[in-house]
C-alpha positions in Angstrom: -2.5 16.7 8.1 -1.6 14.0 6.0 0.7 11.2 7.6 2.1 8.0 6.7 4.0 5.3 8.4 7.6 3.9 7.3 9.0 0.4 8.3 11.6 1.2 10.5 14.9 -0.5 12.0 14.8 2.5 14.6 13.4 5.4 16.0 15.1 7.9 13.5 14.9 9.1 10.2 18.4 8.1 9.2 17.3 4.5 10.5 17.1 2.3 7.4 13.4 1.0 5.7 12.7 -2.2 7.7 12.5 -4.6 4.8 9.8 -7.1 6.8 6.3 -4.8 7.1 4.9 -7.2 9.6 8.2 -7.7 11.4 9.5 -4.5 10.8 11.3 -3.2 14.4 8.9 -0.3 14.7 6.9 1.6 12.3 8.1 6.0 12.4 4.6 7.7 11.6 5.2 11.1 9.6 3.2 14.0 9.3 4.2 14.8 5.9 3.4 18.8 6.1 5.7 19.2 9.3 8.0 16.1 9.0 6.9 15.7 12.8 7.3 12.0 13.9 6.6 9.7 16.0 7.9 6.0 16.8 5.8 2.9 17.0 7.6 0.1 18.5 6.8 -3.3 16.7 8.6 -5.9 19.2 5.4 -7.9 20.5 5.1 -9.1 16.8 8.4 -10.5 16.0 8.0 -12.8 18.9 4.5 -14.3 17.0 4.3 -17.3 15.0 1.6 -16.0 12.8 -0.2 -12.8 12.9 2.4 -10.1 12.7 1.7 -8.5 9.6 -2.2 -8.2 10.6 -0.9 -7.1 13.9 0.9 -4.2 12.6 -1.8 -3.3 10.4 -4.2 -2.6 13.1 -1.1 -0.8 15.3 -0.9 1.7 12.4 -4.7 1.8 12.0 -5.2 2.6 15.5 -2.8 5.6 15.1 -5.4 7.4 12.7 -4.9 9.4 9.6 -2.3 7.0 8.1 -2.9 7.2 4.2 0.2 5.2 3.4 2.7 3.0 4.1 6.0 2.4 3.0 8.1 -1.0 3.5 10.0 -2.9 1.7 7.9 -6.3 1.7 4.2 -7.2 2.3 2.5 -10.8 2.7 -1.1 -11.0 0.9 -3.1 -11.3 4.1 -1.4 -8.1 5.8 -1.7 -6.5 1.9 -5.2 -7.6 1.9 -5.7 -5.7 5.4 -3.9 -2.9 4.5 -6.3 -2.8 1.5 -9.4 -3.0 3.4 -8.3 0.0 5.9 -7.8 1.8 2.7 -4.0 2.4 3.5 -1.6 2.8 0.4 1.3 0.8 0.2 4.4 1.4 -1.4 6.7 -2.0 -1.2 10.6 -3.0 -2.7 11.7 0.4 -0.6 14.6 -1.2 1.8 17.6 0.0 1.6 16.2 3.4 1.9 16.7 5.6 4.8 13.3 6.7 6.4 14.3 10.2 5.1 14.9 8.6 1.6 11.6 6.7 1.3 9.8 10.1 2.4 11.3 12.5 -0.3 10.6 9.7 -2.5 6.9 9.6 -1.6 6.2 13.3 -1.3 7.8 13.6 -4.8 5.6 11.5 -6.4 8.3 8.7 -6.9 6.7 5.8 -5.3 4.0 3.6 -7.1 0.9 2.1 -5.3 1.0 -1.0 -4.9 -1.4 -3.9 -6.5 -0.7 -6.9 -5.4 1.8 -8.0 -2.2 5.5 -9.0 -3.2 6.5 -11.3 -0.9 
């Protein structure tokens, strides 16, 4: 099973790519052999001052098996997280459905990331 977890606005896959990782609405975790899902709702962080992208890196860490995510933007110290829980992130993806930015991935169209973009 390999899954991965896409910045959401909403629980669906026709909900568009949250363009803020750490205060993304909810984060839709994929199982990208079945294209079973699951929502994670994000809420709690947008009401923190500081904190919410770390916040939502250890959400999506507590889920297990996530190998990547996709958002549209990433701060350095929730990159830097994301790094050190070895989670993949591909960035600049709003605008995208959550379907969209999963076709992309599984065909190879989205590019690790090196460095955060916001």
């Amino acid at each position: 099973m390999t899954r991965i977890a896409i910045s959401s606005e909403g629980p669906g896959l026709e909900e568009r790519v949250d363009p803020r990782f750490g205060r993304a609405a909810g984060f839709i975790l994929i199982d990208l052999d079945t294209m079973e899902h699951e929502y994670l709702d994000n809420g709690s962080s947008q009401a923190r001052g500081q904190g919410a992208g770390i916040q939502a890196v250890e959400m999506i860490a507590l889920a297990g098996g996530v190998k990547a995510v996709l958002t549209g933007f990433v701060g350095p110290k929730a990159f830097q997280a994301l790094q050190a829980a070895r989670i993949e992130i591909g960035q600049n993806l709003d605008g995208l459905t959550v379907r969209e930015a999963v076709e992309r991935y599984k065909q190879g169209r989205v590019k690790a990331a090196s460095q955060p973009n916001r």
